[in-house]
GUKOLRO-71343 format. One record per residue: residue number from 0; residue in three letters; x, y, z of N, C-alpha, C in turn. Coordinates in steps of 0.2 Angstrom, whole numbers. Example, Ala and Ser with C-alpha at 12.3 -4.5 7.8 and 13.67 -1.06 7.14 Angstrom:
+------+------+-------+-------+-------+-------+-------+-------+-------+-------+-------+
: nufi : keke :    nX :    nY :    nZ :   caX :   caY :   caZ :    cX :    cY :    cZ :
+------+------+-------+-------+-------+-------+-------+-------+-------+-------+-------+
:    0 :  ALA :    66 :   -28 :    39 :    62 :   -22 :    39 :    66 :   -16 :    39 :
:    1 :  SER :    64 :   -11 :    35 :    68 :    -5 :    36 :    64 :     0 :    39 :
+------+------+-------+-------+-------+-------+-------+-------+-------+-------+-------+
This chain:
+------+------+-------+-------+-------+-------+-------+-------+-------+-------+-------+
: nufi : keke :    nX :    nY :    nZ :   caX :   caY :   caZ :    cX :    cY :    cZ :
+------+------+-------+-------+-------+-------+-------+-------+-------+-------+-------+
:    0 :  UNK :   -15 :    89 :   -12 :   -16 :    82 :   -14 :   -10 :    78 :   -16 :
:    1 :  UNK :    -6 :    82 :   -22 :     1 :    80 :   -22 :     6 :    76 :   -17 :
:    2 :  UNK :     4 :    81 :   -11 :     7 :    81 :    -7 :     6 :    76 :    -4 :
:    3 :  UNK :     0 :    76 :    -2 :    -3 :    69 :     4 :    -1 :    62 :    -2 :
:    4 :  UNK :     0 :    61 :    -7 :     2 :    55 :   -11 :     9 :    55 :    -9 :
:    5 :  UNK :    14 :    59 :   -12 :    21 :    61 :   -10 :    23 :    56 :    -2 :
:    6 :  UNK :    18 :    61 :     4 :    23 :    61 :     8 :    21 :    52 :    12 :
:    7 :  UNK :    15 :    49 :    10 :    13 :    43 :    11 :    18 :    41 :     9 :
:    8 :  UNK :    20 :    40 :     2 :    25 :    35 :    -2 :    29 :    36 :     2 :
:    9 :  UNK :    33 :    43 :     6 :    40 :    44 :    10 :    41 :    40 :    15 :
:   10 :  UNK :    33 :    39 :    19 :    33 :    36 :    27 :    33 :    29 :    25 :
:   11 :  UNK :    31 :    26 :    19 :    30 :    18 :    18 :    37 :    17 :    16 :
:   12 :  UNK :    40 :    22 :    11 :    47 :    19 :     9 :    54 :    20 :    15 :
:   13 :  UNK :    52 :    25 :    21 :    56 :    24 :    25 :    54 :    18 :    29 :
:   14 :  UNK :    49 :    15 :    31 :    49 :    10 :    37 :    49 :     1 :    32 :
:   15 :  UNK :    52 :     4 :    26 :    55 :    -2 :    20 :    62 :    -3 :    22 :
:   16 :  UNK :    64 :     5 :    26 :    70 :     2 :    28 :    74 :    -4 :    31 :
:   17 :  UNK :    79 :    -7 :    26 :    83 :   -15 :    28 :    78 :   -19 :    27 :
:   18 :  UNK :    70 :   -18 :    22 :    67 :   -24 :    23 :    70 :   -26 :    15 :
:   19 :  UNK :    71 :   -32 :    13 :    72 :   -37 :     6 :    66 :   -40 :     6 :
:   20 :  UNK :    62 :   -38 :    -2 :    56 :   -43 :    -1 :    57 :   -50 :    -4 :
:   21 :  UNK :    63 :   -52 :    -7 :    65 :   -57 :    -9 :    66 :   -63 :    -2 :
:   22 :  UNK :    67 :   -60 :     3 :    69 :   -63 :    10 :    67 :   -62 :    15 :
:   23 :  UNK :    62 :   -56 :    14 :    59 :   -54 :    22 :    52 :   -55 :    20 :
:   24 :  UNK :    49 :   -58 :    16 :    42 :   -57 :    14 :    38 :   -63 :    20 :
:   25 :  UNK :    33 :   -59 :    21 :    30 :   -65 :    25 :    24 :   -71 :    23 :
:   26 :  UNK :    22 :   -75 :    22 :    17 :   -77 :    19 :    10 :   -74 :    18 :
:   27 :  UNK :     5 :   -76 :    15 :     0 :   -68 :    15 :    -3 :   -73 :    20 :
:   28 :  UNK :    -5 :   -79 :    22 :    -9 :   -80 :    27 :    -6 :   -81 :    35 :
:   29 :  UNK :     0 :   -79 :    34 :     5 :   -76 :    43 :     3 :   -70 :    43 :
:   30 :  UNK :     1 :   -65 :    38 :     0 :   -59 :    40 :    -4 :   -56 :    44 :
:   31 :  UNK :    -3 :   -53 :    49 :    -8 :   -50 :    54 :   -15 :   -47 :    50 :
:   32 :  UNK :   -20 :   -47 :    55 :   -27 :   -46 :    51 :   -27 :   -38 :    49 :
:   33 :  UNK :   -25 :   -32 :    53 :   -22 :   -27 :    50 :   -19 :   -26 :    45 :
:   34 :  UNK :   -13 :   -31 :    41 :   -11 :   -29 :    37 :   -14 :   -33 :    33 :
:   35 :  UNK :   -20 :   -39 :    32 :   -23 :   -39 :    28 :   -27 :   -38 :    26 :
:   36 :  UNK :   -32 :   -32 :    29 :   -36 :   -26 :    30 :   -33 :   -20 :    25 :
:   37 :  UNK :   -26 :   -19 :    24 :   -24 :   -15 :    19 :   -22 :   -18 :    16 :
:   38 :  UNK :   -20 :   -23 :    14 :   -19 :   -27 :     6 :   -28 :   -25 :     5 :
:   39 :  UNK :   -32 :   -28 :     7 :   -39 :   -28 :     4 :   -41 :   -22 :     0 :
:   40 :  UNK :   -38 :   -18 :     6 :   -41 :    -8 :     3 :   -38 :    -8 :    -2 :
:   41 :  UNK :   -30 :   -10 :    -2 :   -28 :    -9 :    -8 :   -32 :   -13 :   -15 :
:   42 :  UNK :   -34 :   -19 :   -13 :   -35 :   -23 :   -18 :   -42 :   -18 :   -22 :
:   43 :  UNK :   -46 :   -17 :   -17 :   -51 :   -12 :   -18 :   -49 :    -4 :   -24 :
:   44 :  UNK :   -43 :    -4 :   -23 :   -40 :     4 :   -24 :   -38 :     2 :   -33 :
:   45 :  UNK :   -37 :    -4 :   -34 :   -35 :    -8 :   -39 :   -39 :    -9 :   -45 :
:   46 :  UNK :   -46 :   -12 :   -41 :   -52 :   -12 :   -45 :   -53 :    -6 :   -47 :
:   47 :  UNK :   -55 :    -1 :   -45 :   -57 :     7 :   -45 :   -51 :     8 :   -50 :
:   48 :  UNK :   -46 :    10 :   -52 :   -41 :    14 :   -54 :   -41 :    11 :   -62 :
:   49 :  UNK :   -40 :     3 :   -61 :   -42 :     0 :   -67 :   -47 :     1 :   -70 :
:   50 :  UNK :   -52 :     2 :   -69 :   -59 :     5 :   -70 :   -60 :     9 :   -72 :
:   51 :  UNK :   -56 :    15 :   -68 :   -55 :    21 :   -71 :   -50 :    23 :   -79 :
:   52 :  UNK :   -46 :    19 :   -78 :   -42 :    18 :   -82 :   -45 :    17 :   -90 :
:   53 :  UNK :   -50 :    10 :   -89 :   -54 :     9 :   -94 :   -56 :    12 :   -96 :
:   54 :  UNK :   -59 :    17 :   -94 :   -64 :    21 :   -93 :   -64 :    27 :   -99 :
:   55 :  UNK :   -56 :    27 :   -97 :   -54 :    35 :   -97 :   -57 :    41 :   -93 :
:   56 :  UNK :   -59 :    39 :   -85 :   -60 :    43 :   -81 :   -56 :    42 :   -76 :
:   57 :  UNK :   -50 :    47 :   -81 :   -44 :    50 :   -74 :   -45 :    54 :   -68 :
:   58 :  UNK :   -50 :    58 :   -68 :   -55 :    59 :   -61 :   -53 :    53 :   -56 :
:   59 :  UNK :   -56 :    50 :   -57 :   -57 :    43 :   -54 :   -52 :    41 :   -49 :
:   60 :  UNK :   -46 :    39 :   -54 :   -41 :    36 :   -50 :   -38 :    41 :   -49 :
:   61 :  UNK :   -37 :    48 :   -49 :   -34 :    53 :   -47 :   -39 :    54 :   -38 :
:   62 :  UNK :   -46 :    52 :   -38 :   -48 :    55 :   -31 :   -47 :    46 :   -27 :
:   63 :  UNK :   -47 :    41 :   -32 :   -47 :    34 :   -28 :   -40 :    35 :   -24 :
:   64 :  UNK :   -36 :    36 :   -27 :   -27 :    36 :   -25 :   -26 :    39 :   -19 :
:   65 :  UNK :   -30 :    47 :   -20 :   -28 :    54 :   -14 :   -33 :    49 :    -6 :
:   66 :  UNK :   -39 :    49 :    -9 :   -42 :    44 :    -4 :   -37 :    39 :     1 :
:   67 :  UNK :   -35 :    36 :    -4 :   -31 :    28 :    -1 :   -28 :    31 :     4 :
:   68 :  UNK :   -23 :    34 :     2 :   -18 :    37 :     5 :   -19 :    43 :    10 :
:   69 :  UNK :   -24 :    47 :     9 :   -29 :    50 :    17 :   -33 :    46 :    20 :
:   70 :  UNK :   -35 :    43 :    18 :   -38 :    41 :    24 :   -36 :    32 :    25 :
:   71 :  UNK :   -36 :    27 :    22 :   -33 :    21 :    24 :   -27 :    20 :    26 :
:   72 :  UNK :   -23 :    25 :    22 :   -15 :    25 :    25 :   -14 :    29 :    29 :
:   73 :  UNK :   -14 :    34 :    28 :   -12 :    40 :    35 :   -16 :    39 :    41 :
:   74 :  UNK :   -24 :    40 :    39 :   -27 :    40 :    45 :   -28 :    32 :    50 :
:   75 :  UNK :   -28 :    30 :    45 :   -29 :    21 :    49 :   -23 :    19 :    50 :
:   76 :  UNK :   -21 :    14 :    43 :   -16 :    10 :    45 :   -10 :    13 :    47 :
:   77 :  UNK :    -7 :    18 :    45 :     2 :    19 :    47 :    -1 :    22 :    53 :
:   78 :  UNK :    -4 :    27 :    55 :    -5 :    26 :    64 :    -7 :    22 :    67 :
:   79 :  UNK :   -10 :    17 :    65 :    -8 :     9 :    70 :    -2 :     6 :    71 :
:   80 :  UNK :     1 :     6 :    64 :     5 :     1 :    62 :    13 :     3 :    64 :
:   81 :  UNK :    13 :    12 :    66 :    19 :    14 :    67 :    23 :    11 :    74 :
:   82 :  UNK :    20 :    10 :    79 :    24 :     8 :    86 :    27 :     1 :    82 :
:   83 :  UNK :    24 :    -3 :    80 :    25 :   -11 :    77 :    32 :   -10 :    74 :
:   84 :  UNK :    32 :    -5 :    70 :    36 :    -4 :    65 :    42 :    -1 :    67 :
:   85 :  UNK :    42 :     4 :    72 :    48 :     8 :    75 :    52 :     5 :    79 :
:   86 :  UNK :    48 :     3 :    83 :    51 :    -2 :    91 :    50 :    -8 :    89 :
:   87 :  UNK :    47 :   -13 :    85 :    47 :   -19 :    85 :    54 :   -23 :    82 :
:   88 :  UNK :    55 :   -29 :    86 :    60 :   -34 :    84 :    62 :   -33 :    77 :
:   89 :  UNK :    69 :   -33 :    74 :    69 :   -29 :    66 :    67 :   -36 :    60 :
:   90 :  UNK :    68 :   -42 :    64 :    67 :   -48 :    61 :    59 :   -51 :    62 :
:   91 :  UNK :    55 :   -48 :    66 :    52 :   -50 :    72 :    46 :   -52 :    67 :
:   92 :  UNK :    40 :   -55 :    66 :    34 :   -57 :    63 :    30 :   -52 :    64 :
:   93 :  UNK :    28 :   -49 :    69 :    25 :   -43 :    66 :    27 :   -38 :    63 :
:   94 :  UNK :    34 :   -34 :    63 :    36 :   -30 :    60 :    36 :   -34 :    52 :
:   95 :  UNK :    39 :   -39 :    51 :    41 :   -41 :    45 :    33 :   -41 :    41 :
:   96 :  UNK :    26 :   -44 :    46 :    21 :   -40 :    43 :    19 :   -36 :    40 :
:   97 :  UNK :    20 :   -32 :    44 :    18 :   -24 :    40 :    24 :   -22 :    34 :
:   98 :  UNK :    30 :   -26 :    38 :    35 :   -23 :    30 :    30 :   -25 :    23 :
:   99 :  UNK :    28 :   -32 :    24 :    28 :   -35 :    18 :    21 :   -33 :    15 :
:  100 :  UNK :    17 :   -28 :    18 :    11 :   -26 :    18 :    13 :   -19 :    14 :
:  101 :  UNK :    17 :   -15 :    17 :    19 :    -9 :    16 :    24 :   -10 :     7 :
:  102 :  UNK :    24 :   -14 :     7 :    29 :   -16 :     2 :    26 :   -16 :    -6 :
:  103 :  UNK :    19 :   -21 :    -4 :    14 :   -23 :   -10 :     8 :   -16 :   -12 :
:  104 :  UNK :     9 :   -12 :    -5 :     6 :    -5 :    -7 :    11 :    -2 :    -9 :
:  105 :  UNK :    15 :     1 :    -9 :    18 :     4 :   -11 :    22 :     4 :   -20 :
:  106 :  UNK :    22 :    -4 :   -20 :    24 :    -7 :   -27 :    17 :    -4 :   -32 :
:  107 :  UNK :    13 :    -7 :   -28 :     5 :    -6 :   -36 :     3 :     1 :   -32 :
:  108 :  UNK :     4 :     5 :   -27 :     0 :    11 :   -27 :     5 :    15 :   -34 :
:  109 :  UNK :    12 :    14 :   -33 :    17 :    18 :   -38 :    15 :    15 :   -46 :
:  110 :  UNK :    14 :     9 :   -46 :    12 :     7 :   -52 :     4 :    11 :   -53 :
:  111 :  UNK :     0 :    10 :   -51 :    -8 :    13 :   -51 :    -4 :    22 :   -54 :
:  112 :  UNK :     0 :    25 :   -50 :    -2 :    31 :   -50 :     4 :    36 :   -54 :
:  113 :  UNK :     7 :    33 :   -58 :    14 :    32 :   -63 :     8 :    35 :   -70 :
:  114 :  UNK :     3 :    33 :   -72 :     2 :    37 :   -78 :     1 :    45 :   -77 :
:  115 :  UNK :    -1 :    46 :   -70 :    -4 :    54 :   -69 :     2 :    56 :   -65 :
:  116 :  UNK :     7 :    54 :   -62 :    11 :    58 :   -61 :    18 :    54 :   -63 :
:  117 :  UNK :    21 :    55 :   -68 :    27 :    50 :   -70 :    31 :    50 :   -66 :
:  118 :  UNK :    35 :    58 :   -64 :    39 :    59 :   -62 :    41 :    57 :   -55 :
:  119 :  UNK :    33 :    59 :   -51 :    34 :    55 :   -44 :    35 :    47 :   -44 :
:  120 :  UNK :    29 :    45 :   -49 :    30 :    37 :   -49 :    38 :    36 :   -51 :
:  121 :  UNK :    41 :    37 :   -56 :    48 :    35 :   -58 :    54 :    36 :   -51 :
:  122 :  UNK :    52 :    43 :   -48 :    57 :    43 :   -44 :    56 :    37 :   -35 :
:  123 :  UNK :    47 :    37 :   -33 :    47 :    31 :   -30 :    48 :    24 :   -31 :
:  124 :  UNK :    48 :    23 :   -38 :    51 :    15 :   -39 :    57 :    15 :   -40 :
:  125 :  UNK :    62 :    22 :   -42 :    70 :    21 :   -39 :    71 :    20 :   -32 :
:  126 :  UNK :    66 :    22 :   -28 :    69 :    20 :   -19 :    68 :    16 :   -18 :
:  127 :  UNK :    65 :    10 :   -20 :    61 :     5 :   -17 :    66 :     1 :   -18 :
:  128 :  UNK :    64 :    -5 :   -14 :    67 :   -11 :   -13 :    63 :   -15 :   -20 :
:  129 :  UNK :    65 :   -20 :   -25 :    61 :   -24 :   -28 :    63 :   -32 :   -28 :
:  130 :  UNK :    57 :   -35 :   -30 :    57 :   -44 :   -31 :    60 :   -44 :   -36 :
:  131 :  UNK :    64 :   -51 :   -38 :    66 :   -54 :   -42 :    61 :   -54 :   -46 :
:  132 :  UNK :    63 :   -52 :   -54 :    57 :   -54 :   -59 :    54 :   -43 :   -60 :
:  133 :  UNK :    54 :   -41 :   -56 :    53 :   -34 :   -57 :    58 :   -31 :   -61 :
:  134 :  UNK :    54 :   -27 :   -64 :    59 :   -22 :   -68 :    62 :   -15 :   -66 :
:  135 :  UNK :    68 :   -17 :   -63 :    69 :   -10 :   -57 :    69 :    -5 :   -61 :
:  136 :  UNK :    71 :    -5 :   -70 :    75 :     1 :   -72 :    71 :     5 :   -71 :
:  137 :  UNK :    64 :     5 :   -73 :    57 :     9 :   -73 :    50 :     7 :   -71 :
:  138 :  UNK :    47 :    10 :   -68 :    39 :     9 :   -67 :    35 :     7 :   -72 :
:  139 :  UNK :    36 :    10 :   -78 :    34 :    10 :   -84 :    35 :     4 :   -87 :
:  140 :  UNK :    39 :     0 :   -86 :    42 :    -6 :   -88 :    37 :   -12 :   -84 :
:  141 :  UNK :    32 :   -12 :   -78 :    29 :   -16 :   -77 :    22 :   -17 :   -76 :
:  142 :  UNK :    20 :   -21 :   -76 :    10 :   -23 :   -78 :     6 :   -20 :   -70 :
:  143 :  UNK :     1 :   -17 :   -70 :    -3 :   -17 :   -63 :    -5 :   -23 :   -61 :
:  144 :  UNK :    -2 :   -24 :   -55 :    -4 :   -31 :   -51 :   -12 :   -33 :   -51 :
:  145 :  UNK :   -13 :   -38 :   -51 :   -21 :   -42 :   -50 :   -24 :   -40 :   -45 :
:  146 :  UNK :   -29 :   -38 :   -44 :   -32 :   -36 :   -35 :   -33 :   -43 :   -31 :
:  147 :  UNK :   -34 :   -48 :   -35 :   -34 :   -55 :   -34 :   -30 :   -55 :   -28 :
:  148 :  UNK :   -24 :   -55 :   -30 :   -18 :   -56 :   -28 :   -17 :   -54 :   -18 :
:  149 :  UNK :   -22 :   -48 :   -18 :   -20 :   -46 :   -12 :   -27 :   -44 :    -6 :
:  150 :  UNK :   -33 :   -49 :    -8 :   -38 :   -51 :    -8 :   -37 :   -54 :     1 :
:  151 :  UNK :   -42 :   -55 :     6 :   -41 :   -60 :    10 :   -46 :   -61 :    12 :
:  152 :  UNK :   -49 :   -64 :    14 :   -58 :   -65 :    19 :   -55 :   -67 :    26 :
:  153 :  UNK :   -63 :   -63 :    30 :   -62 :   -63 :    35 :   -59 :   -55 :    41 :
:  154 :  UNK :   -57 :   -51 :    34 :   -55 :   -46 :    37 :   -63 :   -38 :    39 :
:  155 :  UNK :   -67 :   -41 :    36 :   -73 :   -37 :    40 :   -73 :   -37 :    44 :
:  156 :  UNK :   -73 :   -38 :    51 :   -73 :   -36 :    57 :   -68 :   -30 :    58 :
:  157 :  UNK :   -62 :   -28 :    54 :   -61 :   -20 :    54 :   -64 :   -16 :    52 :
:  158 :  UNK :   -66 :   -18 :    46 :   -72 :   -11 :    43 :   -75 :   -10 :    49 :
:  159 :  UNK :   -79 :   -14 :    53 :   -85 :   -13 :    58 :   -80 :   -10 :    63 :
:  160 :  UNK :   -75 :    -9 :    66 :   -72 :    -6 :    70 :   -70 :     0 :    69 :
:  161 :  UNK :   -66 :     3 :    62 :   -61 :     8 :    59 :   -74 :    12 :    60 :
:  162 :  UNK :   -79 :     8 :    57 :   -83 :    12 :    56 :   -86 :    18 :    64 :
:  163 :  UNK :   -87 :    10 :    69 :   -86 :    13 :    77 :   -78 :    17 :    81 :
:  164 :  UNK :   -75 :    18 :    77 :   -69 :    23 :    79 :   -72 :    29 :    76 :
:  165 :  UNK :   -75 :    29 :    70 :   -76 :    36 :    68 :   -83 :    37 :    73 :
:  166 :  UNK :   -88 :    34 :    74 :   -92 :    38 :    78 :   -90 :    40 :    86 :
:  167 :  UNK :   -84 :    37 :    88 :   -84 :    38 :    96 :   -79 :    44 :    94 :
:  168 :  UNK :   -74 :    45 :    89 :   -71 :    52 :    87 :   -76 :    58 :    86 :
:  169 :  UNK :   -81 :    58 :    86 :   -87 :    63 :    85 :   -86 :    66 :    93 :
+------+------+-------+-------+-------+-------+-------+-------+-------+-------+-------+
């Protein structure tokens, strides 16, 4: 499980490569409906964790997180999203997309997931790129983002698709 956290964060932090979210960021309603399908799961992932959190059922966020990262991001989004990302224009509106998608998962999954593993969280917010107003020195130094924040409608017509992809995979 370690693992599949770890190596998520490695595949998102290298296709951050050359991206600056203070200049590449794209606006959240230019974002392609895909990446706004993973801000949502994330926004979802946010709810849970804080909840868990509250709770004091680190279970919880500990199997919300492993989830996000098996199956939203490995198994959906980063193999859609890879050709976009490797071959795409380096300035180009769809690549800067997904950057800026991949950016805001990566910022609150390492915030989310920094009290159960410090050490990974600490060394993931050292690679990352940050915004103005971020606290680069440490993870520990900044609040879990709103779910609010990375919310959009209109993105259900992927759940009905990503649902019809698992049964024709059978």
């Amino acid at each position: 499980t370690y693992r599949k956290i770890r190596n998520t964060a490695r595949i998102i932090l290298a296709n951050l490569n050359g991206f600056d979210p203070n200049t590449d960021m794209v606006e959240k309603d230019q974002l392609l409906g895909i990446d706004k399908w993973a801000l949502n799961r994330l926004a979802n992932l946010i709810d849970t964790c804080v909840a868990g959190y509250n709770s004091y059922q680190f279970h919880t966020v500990y199997h919300a997180i492993n989830n996000f990262c098996t199956v939203d991001m490995s198994k959906l989004y980063i193999d859609i999203i890879k050709d976009r990302v490797y071959v795409g224009k380096a300035d180009g509106l769809d690549r800067r997309s997904a950057q800026t998608a991949m950016y805001y998962i990566i910022s609150a999954m390492t915030r989310l997931m920094a009290p159960l593993v410090a050490f990974t969280g600490e060394e993931i917010w050292q690679a990352m790129p940050h915004l103005e107003g971020e606290k680069a020195e440490s993870v520990f130094l900044n609040q879990i983002p709103s779910a609010d924040l990375y919310r959009s409608e209109g993105v259900d017509a992927w759940d009905k698709l990503f649902e019809l992809r698992d049964d024709v995979m059978k």
